[in-house]
N, C-alpha and C positions, 0 to 999 in steps of 0.2 A: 310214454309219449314224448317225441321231440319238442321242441318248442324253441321257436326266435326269440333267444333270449336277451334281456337288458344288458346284462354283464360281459357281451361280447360287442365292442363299438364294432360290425361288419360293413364292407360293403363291396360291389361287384358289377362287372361288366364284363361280355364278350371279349376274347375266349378264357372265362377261369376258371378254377379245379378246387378253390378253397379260397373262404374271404379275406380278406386283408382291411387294414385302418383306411377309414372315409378320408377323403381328400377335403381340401379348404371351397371346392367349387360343387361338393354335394355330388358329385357325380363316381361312376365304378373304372376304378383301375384296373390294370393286369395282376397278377399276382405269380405265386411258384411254386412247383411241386413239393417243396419242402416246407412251407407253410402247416401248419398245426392242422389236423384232419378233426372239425367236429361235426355235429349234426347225425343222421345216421351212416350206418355202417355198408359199406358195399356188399354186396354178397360174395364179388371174389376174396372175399379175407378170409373166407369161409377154408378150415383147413384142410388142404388137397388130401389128407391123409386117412377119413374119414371116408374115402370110397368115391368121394366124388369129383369127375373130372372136369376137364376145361370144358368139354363138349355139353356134360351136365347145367353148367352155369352158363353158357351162353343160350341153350335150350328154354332155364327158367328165367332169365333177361328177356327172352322171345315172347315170355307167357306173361311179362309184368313182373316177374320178382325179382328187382332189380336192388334189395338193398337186406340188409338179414334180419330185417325187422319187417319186411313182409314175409319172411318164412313162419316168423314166429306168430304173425296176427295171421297167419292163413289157416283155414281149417285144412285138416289133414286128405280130406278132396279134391282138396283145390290141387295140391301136389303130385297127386296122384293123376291128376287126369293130365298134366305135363309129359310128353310123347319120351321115354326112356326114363324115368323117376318110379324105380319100383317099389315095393314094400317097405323094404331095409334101405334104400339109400332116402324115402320120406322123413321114417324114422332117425337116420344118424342127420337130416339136413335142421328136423326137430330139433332133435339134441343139440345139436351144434349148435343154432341161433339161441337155444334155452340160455348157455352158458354168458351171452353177449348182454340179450335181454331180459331186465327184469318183468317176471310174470306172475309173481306173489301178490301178496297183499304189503299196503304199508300205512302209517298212521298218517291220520289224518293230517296232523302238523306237516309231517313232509308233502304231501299232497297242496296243502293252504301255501308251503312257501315253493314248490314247483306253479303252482297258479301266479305266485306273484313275479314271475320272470316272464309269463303271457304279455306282448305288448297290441298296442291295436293302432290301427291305420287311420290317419286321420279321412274326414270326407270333404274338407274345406270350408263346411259350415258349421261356426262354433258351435249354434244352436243342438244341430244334427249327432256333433260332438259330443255335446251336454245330454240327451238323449239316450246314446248309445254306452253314455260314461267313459266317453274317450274316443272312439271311435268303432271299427271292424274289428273284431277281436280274432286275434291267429289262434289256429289249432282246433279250431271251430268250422263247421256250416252257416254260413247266413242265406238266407231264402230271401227274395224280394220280388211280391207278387203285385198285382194290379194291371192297369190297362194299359192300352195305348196311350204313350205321351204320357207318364207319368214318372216319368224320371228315372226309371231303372237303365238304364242303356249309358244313359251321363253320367250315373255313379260309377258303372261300370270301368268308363275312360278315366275319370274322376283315379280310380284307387289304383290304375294300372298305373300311375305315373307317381300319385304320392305314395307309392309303398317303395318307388326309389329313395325317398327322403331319409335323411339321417334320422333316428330314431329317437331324436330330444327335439327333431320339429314334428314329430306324427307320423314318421314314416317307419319301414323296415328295414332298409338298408337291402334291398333285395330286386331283383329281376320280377317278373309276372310273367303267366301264360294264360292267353287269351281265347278261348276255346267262343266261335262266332255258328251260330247255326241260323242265324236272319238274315245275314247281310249288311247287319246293319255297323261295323267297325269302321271307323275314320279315323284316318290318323291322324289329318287335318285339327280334328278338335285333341287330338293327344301334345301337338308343336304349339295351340293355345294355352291350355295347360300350362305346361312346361315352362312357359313362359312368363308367366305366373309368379313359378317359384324361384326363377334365376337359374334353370338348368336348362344347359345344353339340348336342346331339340334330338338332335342325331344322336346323342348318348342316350335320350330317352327309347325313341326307336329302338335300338340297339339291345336295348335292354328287356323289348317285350317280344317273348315269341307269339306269335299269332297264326293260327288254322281255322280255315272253315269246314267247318263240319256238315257233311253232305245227307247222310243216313245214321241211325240208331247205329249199327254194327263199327261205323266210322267215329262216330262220338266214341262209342267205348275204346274203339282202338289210340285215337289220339290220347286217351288218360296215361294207355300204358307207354306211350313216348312221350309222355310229360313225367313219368316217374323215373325214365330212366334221363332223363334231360336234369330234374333236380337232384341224381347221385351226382351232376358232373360241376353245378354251379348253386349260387345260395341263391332259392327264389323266396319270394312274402308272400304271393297272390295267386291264386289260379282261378280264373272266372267263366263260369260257363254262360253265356248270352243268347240262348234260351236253355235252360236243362229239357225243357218238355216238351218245345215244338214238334222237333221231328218223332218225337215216340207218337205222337198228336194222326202226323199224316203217314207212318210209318204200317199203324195201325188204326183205321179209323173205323173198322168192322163193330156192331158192338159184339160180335164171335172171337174178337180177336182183345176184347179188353183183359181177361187175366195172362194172356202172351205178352200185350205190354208193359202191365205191372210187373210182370216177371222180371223182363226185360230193365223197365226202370228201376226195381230194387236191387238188379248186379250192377249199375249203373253207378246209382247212391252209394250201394255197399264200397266199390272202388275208391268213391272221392271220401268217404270216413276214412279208408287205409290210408290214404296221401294225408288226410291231416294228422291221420296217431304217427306216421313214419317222419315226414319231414314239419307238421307242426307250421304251416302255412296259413292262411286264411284263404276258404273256400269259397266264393262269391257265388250262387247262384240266382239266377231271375227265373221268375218263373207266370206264364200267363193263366187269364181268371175265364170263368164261365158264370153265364146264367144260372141260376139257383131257379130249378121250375118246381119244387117241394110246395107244399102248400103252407109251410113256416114260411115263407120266403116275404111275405106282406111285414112280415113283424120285424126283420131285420134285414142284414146288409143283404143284396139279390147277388153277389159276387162273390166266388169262392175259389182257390185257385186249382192248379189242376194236376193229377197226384194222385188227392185223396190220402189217407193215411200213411202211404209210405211215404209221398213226401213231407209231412208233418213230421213223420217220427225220424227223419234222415237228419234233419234241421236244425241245428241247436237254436238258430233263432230267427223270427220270420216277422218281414217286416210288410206293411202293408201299403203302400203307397199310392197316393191320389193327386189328380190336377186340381191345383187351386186358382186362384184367381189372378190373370198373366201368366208371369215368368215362375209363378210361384207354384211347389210341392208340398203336399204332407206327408210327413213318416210316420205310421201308427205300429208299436211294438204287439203286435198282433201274439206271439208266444216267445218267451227268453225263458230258462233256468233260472236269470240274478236281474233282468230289467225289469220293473215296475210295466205296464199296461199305461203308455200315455204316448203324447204325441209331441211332435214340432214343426216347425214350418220353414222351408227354404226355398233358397230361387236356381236358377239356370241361369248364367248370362254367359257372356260372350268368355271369361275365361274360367268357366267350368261351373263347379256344385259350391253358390256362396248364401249368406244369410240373407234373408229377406228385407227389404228395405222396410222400415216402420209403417210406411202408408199401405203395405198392400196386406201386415198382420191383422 
């Protein structure tokens, strides 16, 4: 798995090709072709000698496999259904990536100190911080469900901008992509932000690409121009702002609910490849429904919406509520490593901070 790791001080801005050392002003330089190539692997490195040509690789760029560690995480289908990829060039494209990528097993110890080069995004709110143990954790899913006006839209804006941040204040050192299926994107609250931290407004912009996403078919399609977007530049964040809306009116048959779980688990499956390939943090939101069960008297009447694929997509899903004013709760609803507890923060005018004492 890739991972943004500590041991590389990076950082980056339009138009770059590899990152370079953070500037005294926090914000992303130019940089140059002969800069040190890490992170993953393009798939033109792939060797022409092996059978496959130019016209092969720009075909599986066209299909999303834009780097040779999505060859290797693909199942052998997925290659296959790519228009000119037959038997034997599947096969030598397998191969090929094997020899780049490791696919073994390995000990645990190497695994504990590849986890200790994972860094996380801050949210702005110590608290939230304190919570999350640091903050969004890269190379991960995070889900964040609940209702209307509850916060998730301003985290959203919130980590597009500090995952610009140098990585010894909470940030990644990286660009973001901003994948919008509400409407609901402002830049306006992105130049508050930013303002915040002492960075440049326009280098913030600059720095987030942003799509709105129209239909299911369109969502999926902008993942695969986000993966060929991060062979070209170092990004930290990729946030979808709804993952489920449009699957929601896309498909509102209930004839049509296993077409759209279908649908949404090629969906999910895509944004797991972008975090084992480029080792980003995955932001998604996701909204809640009525629980009409007849357990529903006993416990929360809200549930989000999914159902088990989106649970099992997640590495970690957070639950969020209005509180009282400007203030939110985050409940760690499922992690692998966070405890099941809560904390409380506010909204104000520059972004996601702690809550003032009177309103805990």
């Amino acid at each position: 798995m890739s991972t943004i790791s500590r041991s590389k001080t990076t950082t980056i801005a339009p138009p770059v090709t590899t990152p370079v050392a953070i500037t005294d002003t926090s914000v992303v330089q130019n940089t140059t072709q002969d800069e040190e190539q890490c992170g993953p692997t393009p798939i033109g490195k792939i060797e022409k000698s092996c059978g496959i040509t130019n016209s092969d690789i720009k075909k599986l760029q066209e299909a999303g496999f834009c780097t040779v560690e999505s060859i290797a995480f693909a199942p052998r289908k997925s290659l296959l259904a790519v228009k000119g990829i037959s038997d034997t060039k599947a096969d030598k494209l397998v191969a090929e990536a094997a020899k780049v990528v490791p696919m073994g097993f390995t000990t645990a110890t190497e695994y504990h100190q590849k986890r200790s080069e994972i860094i996380q995004l801050t949210t702005g709110s110590k608290e939230l911080d304190k919570l999350l143990q640091g903050g969004f954790e890269t190379g991960s899913i995070t889900e964040m469900y609940g209702e209307y006006r509850c916060g998730k839209t301003q985290l959203c804006h919130q980590l597009a901008v500090t995952c610009q941040l140098p990585i010894d204040m909470g940030g990644g050192e990286g660009k973001a992509i901003y994948i919008d299926t509400e409407g609901t994107f402002r830049p306006e609250r992105l130049l508050a932000i930013a303002e915040r931290y002492g960075l440049s407004g326009q280098d913030v912009l600059d720095n987030i690409a942003y799509a709105r996403a129209y239909n299911t078919d369109h969502q999926l399609q902008l993942l695969y121009m986000a993966s060929a977007m991060m062979c070209e530049s170092r990004y930290a964040v990729v946030i979808v702002d709804s993952a489920t809306s449009l699957f929601r009116t896309d498909y509102s048959g209930r004839g049509e609910l296993a077409a759209r779980q279908t649908q949404l688990a090629k969906f999910l499956r895509m944004l797991l490849r972008i975090t084992d390939e480029f080792g980003v943090a995955v932001i998604l939101t996701n909204q809640v429904v009525a629980t009409v069960d007849g357990n529903a008297m006993y416990g929360d009447q809200k549930k989000p919406i999914g159902g088990n694929i989106m649970a099992h997509a997640s590495t970690t899903r957070l639950y969020l509520k209005k509180g009282k004013g400007d203030t939110r709760l985050c409940h760690v609803a499922d992690s692998p490593c966070l405890p099941e507890s809560d904390a409380i923060f506010a909204i104000g005018p520059e972004g996601v901070i702690d809550a003032a004492p009177k309103d805990l």
